[in-house]
C-alpha positions in Angstrom: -69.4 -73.8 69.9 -67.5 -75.1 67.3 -64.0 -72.9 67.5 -63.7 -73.4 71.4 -63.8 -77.2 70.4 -61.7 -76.8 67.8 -59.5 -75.3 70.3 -59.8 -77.6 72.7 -59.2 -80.4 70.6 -56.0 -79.6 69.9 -54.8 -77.6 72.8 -53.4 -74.4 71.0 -54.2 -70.7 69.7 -56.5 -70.2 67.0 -56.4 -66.8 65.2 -59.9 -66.0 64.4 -61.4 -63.0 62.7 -64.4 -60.9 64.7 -66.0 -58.0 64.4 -66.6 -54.7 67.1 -69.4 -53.3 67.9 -69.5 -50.3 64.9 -68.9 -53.4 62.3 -65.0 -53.1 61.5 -63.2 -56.4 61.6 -60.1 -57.2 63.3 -57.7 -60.4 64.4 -57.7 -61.9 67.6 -55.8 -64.9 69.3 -58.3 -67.6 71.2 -56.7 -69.9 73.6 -58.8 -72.3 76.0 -57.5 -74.1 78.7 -59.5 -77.0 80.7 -60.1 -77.1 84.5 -59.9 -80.6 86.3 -61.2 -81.4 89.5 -58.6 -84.0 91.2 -59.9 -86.9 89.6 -58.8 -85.5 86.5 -62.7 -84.6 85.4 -63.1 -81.5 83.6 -65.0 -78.9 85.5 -65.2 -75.8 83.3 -62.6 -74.1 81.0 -60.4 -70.9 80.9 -61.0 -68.7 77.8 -58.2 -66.0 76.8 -58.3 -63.9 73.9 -56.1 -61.5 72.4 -56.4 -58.7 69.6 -53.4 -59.3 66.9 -54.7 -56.8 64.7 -51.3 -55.0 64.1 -49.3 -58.5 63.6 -51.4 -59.6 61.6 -51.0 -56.5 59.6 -47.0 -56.9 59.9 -47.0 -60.5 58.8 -49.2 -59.8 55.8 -46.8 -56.9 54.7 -43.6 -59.1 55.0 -45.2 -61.6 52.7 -45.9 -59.5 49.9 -42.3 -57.5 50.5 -41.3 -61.2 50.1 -43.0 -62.1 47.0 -42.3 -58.8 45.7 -38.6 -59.3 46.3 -39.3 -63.0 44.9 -40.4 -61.4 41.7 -37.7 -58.9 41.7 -34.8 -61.6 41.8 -36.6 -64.1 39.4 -37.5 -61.2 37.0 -33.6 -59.5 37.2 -31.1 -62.0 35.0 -27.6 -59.9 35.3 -27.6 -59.9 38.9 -27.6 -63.0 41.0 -29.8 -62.9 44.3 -28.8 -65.0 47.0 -30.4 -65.0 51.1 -27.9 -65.9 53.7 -28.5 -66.8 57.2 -26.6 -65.4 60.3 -24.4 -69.0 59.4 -23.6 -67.9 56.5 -25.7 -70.9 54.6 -27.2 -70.0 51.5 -31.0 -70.3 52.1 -32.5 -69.3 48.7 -31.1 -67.9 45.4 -32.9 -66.7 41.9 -32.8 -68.7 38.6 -29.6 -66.4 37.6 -27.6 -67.6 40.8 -28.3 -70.7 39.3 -26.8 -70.3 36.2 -24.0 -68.1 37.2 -22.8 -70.6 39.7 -23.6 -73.7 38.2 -25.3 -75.7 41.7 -28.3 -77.4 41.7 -31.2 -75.9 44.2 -30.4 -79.0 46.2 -27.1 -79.0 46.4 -26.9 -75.1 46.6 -29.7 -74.8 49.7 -27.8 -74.5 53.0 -24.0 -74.5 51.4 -22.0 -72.2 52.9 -21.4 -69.1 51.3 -17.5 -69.3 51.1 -17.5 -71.7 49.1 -18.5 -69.7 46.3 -14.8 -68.1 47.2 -11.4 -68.7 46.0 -9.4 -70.7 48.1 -7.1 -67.4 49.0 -9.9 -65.7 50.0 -11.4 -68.6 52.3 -8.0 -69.0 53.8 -7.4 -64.8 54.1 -11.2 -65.2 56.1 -12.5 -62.6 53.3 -15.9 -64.2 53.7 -16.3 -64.2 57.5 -15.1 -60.6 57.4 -18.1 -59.6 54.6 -20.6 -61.0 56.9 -19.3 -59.2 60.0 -18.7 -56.1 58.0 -22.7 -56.3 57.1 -23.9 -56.9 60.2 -22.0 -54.0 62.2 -22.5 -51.4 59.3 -25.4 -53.2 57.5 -23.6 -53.8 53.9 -20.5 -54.6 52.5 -19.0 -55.3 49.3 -16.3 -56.7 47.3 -14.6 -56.8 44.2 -13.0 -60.3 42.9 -13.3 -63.5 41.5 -15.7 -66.1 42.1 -16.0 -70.3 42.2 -18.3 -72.1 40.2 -19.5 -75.5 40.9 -17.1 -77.0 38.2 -14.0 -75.0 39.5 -14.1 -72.0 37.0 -13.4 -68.7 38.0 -14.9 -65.0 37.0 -14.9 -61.8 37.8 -17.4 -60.4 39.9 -18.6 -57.8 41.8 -20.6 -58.6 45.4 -22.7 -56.6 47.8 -24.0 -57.8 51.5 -26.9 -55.9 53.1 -28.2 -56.5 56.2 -31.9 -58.2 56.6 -34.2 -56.6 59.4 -37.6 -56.1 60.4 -39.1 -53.1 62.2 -37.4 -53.8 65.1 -34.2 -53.6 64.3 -34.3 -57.8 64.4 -31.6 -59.2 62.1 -33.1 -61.5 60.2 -29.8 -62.7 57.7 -28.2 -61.0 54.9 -29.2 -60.3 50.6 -26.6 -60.9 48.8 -25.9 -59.4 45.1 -23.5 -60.8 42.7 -22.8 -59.3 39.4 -20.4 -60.9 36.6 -17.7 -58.3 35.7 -16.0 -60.5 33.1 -16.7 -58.6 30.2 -16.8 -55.2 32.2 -13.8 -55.6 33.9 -12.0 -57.0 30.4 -13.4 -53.2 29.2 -11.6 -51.4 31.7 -8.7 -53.4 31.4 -8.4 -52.2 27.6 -9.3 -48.8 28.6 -6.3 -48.7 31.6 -4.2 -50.1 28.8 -5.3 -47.7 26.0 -4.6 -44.9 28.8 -1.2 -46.2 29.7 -0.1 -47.0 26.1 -1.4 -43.4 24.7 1.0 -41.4 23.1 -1.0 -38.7 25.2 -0.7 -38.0 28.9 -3.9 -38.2 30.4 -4.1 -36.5 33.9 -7.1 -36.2 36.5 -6.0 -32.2 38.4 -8.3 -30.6 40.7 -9.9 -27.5 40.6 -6.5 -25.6 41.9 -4.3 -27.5 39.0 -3.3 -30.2 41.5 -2.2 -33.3 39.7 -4.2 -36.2 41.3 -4.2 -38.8 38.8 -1.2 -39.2 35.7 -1.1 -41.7 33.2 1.7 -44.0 32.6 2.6 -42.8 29.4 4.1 -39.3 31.2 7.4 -41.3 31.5 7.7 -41.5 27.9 6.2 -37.8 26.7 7.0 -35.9 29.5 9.8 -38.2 31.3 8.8 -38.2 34.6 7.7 -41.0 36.6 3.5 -40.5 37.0 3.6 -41.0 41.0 6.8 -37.9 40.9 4.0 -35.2 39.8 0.9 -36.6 41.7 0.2 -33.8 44.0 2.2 -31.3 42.5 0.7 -28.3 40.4 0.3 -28.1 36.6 1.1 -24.8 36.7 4.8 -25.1 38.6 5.5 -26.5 34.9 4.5 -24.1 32.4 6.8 -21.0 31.3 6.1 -18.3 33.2 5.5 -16.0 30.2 2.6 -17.9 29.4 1.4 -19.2 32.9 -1.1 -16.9 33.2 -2.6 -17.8 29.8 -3.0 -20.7 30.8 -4.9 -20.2 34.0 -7.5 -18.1 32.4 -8.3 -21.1 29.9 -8.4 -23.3 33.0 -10.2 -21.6 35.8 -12.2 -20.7 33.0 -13.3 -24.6 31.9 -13.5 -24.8 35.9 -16.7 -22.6 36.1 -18.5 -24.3 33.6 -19.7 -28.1 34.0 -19.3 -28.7 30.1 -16.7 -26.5 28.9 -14.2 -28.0 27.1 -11.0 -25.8 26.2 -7.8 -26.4 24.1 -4.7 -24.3 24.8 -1.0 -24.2 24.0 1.7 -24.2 26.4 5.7 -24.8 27.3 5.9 -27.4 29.6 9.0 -28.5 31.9 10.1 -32.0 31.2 11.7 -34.2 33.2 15.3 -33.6 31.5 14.9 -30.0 31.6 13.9 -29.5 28.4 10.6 -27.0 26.9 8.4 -29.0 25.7 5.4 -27.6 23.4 2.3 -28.6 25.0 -1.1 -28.9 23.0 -3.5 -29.3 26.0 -7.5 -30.0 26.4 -9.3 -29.3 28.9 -12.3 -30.9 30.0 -14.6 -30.3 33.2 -15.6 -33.8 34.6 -16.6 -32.6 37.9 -20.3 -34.2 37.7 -19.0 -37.1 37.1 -18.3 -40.0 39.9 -15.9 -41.6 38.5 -13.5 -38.9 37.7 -14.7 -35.4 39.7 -12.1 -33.8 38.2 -10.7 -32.0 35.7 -9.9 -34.3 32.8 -6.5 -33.3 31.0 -5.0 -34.4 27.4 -1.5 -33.4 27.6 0.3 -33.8 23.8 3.8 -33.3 23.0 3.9 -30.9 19.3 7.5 -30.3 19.8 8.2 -31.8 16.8 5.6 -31.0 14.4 6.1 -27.4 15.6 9.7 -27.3 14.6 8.5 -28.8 11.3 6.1 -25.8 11.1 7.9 -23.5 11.6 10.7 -24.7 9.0 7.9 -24.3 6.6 6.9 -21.3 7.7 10.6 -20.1 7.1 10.8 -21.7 3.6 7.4 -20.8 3.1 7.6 -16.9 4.2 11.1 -16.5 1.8 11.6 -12.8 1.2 11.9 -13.4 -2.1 9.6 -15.0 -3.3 5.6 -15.0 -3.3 3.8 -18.4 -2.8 0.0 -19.1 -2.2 -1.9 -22.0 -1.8 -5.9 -21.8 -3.2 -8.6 -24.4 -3.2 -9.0 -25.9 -6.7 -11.6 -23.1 -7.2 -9.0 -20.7 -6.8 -10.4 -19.4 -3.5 -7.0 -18.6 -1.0 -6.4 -20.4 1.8 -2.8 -19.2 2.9 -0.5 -16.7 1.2 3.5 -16.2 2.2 4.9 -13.4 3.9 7.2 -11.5 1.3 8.8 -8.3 0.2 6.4 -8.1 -2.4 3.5 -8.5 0.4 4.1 -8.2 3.8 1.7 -10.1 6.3 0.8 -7.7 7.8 -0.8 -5.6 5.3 -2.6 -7.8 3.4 -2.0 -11.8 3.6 -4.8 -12.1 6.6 -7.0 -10.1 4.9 -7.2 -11.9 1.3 -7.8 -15.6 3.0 -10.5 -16.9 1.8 -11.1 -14.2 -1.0 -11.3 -15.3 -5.1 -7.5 -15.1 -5.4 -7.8 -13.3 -8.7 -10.2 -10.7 -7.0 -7.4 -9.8 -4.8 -5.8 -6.4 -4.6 -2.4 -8.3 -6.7 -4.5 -8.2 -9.9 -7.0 -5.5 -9.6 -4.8 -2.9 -11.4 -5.4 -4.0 -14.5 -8.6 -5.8 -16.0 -6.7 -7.6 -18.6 -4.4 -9.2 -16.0 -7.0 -10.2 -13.6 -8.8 -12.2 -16.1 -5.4 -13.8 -17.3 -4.9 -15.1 -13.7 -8.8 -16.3 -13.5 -7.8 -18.2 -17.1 -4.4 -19.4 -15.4 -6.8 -21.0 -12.3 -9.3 -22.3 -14.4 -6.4 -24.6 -16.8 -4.7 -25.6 -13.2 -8.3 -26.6 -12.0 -8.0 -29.1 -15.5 -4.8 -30.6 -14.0 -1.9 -27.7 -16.1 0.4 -26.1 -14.8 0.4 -22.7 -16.1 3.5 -20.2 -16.2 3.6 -16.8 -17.7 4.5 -13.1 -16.9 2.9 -10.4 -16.0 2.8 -7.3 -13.5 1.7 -7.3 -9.9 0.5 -5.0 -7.8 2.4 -5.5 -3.9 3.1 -3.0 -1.1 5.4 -1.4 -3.6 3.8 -0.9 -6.3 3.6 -2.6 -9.2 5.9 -5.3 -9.7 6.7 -7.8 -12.9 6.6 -11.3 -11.6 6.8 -14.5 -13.5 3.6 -16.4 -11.9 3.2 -20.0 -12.1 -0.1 -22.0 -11.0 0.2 -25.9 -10.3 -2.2 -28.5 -9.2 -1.3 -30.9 -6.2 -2.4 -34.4 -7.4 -3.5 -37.0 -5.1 -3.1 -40.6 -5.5 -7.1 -40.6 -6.8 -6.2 -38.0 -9.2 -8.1 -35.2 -7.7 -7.0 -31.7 -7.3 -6.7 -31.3 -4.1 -4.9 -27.6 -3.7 -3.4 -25.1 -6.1 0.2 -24.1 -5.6 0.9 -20.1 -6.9 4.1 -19.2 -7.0 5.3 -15.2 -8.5 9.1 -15.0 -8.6 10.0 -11.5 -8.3 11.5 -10.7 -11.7 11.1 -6.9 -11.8 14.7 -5.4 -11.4 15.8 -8.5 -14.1 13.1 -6.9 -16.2 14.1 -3.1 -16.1 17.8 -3.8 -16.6 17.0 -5.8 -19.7 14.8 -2.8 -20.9 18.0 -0.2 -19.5 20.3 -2.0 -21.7 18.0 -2.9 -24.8 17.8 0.8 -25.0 21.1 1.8 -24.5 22.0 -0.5 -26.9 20.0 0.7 -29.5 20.6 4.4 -28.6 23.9 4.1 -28.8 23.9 2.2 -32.3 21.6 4.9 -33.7 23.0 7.5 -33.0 26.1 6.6 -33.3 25.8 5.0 -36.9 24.5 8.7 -37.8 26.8 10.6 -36.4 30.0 8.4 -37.7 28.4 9.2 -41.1 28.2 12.8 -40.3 31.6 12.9 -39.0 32.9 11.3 -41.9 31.4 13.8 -43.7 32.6 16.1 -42.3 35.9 15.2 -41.8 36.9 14.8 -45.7 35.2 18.6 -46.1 37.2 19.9 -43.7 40.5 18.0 -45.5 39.3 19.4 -48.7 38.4 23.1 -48.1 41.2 25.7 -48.1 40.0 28.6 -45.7 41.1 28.4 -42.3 37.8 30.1 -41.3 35.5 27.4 -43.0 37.3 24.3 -42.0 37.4 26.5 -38.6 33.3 25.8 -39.0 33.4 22.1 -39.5 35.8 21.5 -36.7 33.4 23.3 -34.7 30.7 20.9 -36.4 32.7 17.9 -35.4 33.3 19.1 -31.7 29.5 19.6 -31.5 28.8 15.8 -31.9 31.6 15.0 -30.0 30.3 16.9 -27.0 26.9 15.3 -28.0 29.1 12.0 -27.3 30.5 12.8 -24.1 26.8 14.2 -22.8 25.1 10.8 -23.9 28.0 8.9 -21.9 27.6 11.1 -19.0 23.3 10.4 -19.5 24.3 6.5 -19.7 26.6 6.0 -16.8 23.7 7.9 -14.6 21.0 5.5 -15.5 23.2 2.8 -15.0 23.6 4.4 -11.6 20.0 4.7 -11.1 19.6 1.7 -12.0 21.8 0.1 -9.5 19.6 2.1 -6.8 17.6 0.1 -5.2 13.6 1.5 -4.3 13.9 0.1 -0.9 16.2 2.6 0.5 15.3 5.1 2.8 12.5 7.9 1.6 12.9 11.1 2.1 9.9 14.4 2.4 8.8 15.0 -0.6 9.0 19.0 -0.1 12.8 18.5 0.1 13.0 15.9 -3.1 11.5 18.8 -4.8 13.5 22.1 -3.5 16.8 20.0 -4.4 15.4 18.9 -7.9 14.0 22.1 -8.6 17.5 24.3 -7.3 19.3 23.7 -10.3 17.7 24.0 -13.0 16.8 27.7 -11.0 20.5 28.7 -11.5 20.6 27.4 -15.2 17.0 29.4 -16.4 17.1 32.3 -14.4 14.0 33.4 -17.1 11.6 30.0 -16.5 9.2 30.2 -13.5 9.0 27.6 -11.0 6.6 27.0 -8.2 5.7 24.3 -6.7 2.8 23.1 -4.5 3.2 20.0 -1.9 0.1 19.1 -0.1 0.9 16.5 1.8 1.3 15.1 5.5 4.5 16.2 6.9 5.2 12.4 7.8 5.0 11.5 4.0 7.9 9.7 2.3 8.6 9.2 -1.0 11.5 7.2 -2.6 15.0 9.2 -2.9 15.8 8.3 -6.1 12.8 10.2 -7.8 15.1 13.4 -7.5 17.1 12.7 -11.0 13.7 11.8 -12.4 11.8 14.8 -10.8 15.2 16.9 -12.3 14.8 15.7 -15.6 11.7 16.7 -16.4 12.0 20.3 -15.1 15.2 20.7 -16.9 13.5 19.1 -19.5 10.7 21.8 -19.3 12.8 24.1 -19.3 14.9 23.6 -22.2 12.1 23.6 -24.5 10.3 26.9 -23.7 13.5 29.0 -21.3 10.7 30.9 -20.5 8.5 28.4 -19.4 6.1 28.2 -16.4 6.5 24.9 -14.9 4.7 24.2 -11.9 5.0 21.4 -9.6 2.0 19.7 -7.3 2.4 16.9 -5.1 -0.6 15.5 -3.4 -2.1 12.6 -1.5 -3.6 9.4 -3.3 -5.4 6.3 -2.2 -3.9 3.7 -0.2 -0.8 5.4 0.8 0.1 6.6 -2.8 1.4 9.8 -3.7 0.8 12.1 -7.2 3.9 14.1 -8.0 2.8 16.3 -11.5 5.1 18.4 -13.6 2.8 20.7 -15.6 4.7 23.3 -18.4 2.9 25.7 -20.7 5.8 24.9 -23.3 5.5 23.8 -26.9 4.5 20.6 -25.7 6.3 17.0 -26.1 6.6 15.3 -28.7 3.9 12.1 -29.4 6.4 9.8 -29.9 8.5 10.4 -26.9 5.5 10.8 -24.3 3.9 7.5 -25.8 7.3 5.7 -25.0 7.6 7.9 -21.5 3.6 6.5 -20.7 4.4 2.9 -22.1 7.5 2.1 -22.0 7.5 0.7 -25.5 10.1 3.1 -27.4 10.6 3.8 -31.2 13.6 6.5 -32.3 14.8 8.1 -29.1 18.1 9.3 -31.2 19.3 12.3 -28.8 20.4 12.6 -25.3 16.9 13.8 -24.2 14.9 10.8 -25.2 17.6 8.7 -23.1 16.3 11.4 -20.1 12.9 10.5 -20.6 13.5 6.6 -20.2 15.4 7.0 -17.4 12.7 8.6 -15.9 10.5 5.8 -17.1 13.2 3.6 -15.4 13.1 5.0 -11.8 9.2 5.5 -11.8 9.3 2.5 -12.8 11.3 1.3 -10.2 9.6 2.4 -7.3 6.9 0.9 -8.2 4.9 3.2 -10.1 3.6 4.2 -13.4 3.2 7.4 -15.5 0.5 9.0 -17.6 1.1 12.1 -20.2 -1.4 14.6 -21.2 -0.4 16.8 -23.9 -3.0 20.2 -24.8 -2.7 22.8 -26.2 -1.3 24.9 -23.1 1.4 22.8 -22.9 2.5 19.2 -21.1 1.4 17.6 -18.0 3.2 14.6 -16.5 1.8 12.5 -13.4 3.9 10.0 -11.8 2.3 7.9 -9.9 4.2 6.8 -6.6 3.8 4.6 -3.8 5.2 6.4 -0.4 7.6 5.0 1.7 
């Protein structure tokens, strides 16, 4: 037959294909081997063959896994494939070996594989000791620079793995090289961008333990970075707000992307407190970190500078606001006039003149819309009016200013109220003292004048007795309007801010007095109030005033007193008579404060009780009916 021959012919194996007795096909290996007689003649021959099914099948796979792997590495152009032998001798590479080395196949093919090394590497045995390393633990790798055929250098990073069949047979080594010029370059920046930050950027663990500082610590926080490696984040916070801290931290902890921000004093390296602004970020997932990422920033100064503003900002004496350009507030200073805590939190971000300031009054409210609406046009506009404030109503002179950018756009609002409301009721005190005392006194010099030359002139002793008596009267008219004068220049000198008092007492030591005086008047009073109330002390000479006053019209009057509970801390305190009833004139300049002819000692009574309503931070209304006078003051408590 014709594969014996075959066979024969040229004295090997042959692998031939044959079939079993159900059909299937398999491998077997034929060898024949001839017989001689001793002549040398062949006799017969010896016939052996052999299934090699299953090597077959092996060979077959480790050809495709090699022409797979050949595409692979001829398909893959940012890594560069390269086979080794046990030698070390380059036996293939891909087309991007090629280029990133610069060799020719030729001259490349059995080159050893150090000389794609440095020099310092050949001579430190660095690519001897990759090989060995592969072969006992089946890869390596390395991170460094790299020859080229004309004698350039780059960055790279290489991998050895270990080549072996089935059987564990060794059969060279893959090697990977990838160019880390650019890469590296990157991380360069980045290390410097880390080192150079005016931030301290720290890698902790999940217990707070420092494990990686930047280099910029020696600057922000002046210590060395390798001095707090391994020490605890929170061994240099304050204590008072340690535990602050570590519920922001363990917090971020429990959650893979939580990220957190918190404040902190931190410890410095000189022994100084440092204010810390720190985020908190959870890199646990991630390789190259598994940690907790830290941004550590020192706000010392700006702080400081804060809270210098804050203090100029916050003046006692003056209100301040800042609004968007449509008048809407973003941030109001804490003041006598408004204390923070009552209302400035509450108003951000309210219309400023919807506020509780302006709401007293329609007419003011949509003055201070008008005064927003010219600063919106780029005017500053100043004018006077009253304000309403924790207490009471007070007269400020308000100003509203733009904030011009370079572009010439608006970009904030600046209002500003300048408390002007004890300037204001002295200038009123003494306007109508003035012209009280100029009245009446240019009437009564006339009178006295008169008098005088009939009392020169008459001859009985028991007329000019009369007009001396006349001229004593306005004398003692005098004296009682300087007594009246000095005591609203006393009360005037009061301030409203002094300690209240229970409004039940104010009234029993108002009302005692004028008792004594008009034992034939009734008085009762009526005080429904919470026994915690207090009102201003100085309402007792007003309160006084208009009993007595009361009282002196009708000495048997009724006059009843009621003092009840108002809206937002507020009290009423009404004086109600059945008397003849006050005069229009003097209760329109008692409601409004705008006087005509007050030319006696009482109308000076009823300002000053204007005045220290006033004062307080109140107002007063007047009813007048036919059953007599009722007069409502209008007063915040204390």
């Amino acid at each position: 037959m014709t594969l014996p021959r075959r066979s024969l012919a040229f004295n090997r194996a042959l692998d031939i294909q044959n079939y079993r007795k159900d059909g299937t096909p398999y491998w077997s290996q034929l060898s024949i081997t001839p017989v001689t007689d001793k002549h040398g003649t062949v006799e017969n021959y010896i016939g052996i063959q052999q299934d090699i099914t299953e090597r077959r099948e092996r060979e077959q796979k480790l050809l495709a896994e090699r022409e797979r792997f050949r595409l692979l590495i001829e398909s893959v152009d940012e890594y560069a494939f390269l086979a080794i032998n046990e030698d070390g001798q380059i036996q293939t590479w891909n087309e991007s070996a090629k280029q990133l080395f610069g060799y020719t196949d030729e001259s490349a093919l059995g080159m050893d594989v150090a000389t794609l090394h440095p020099p310092a590497d050949r001579k430190s045995k660095i690519p001897e000791r990759l090989l060995q390393q592969a072969k006992v633990a089946g890869k390596s790798s390395h991170e460094g620079w790299r020859v080229t055929a004309d004698g350039d250098q780059f960055y790279a990073d290489t991998r050895y793995v270990r080549l072996e069949n089935d059987e564990g047979t060794s059969h060279g080594y893959a090697q990977i090289v990838r160019d880390m010029t650019e890469r590296r370059q990157q991380r360069r920046r980045t290390e410097r961008f880390v080192e150079e930050s005016e931030d301290v950027i720290a890698i902790v663990g999940t217990d707070g333990t420092f494990s990686y500082v930047s280099g910029s610590a020696q600057a922000v926080l002046a210590y060395d970075p390798n001095e707090i490696v391994g020490e605890n984040i929170f061994d240099y916070v304050h204590e008072t707000e340690r535990e602050q801290l570590m519920q922001t931290f363990f917090a971020t902890v429990e959650r893979t992307d939580a990220d957190q921000q918190a404040e902190c004093r931190f410890k410095s390296g000189n022994d100084d407190w440092l204010n810390i602004e720190l985020q908190c970020r959870n890199m646990l997932d991630d390789d190259a970190i598994d940690g907790m990422l830290l941004y550590l920033r020192d706000v010392t100064d700006s702080k400081q500078r804060t809270r210098r503003f804050e203090s100029i900002f916050n003046q006692t004496f003056q209100f301040a606001g800042l609004l968007e350009p449509d008048g809407t507030v973003i941030e109001v200073n804490d003041t006598e006039i408004i204390p923070a805590s009552d209302q400035s939190d509450r108003i951000v971000g309210d219309r400023f003149h919807e506020t509780p300031f302006w709401t007293h009054s329609e007419t003011v409210q949509n003055k201070v819309q008008d005064a927003i609406t010219q600063a919106r046009k780029g005017e500053t506009v100043r004018f006077k009016t009253e304000m309403q404030g924790a207490s009471g109503l007070a007269t400020v002179d308000l100003s509203i200013k733009p904030v011009i950018t370079d572009e010439g756009d608006i970009s904030v609002l600046v209002a500003e109220g300048r408390d002007i409301t004890d300037q204001q009721h002295r200038r009123q005190h003494i306007d109508v003292i003035h012209r009280v005392m100029r009245h009446n006194m240019r009437n009564d010099l006339s009178k006295l004048r008169g008098w005088a030359q009939q009392m020169s002139e008459e001859p009985e002793p028991s007329t000019r007795a009369e007009h001396l008596a006349t001229l004593e009267r306005i004398f003692d008219k005098w004296e009682s309007m300087t007594d009246r004068v000095k005591q609203i220049r006393q009360a005037s000198r009061q301030s409203n801010k002094v300690a209240g008092v229970n409004p039940e007492s104010l009234i029993e030591d108002a009302v005692a007095p004028i008792t004594e005086q008009y034992p034939a008047a009734t008085i009762s009073t009526d005080i429904s109030v919470d026994a915690s109330t207090q009102v201003p002390a100085i309402l007792l000479d007003a309160v006084r005033e208009l009993v007595e006053n009361a009282a002196k019209a009708d000495t048997d009057a009724t006059i009843n007193l009621e003092v009840t509970s108002a809206e937002n801390e507020w009290v009423e305190l009404c004086v109600r008579d059945d008397g003849p009833g006050l005069p229009e004139i003097e209760a329109h300049a008692l409601e409004t404060g705008n006087e005509t002819d007050l030319d006696h000692g009482q109308g000076l009574g009823l300002w000053m009780v204007r005045m220290i309503t006033t004062q307080t931070g109140g107002d007063i209304s007047v009813e007048l009916n036919e059953r007599g006078t009722e007069i409502n003051l209008h007063i915040p408590t204390k």
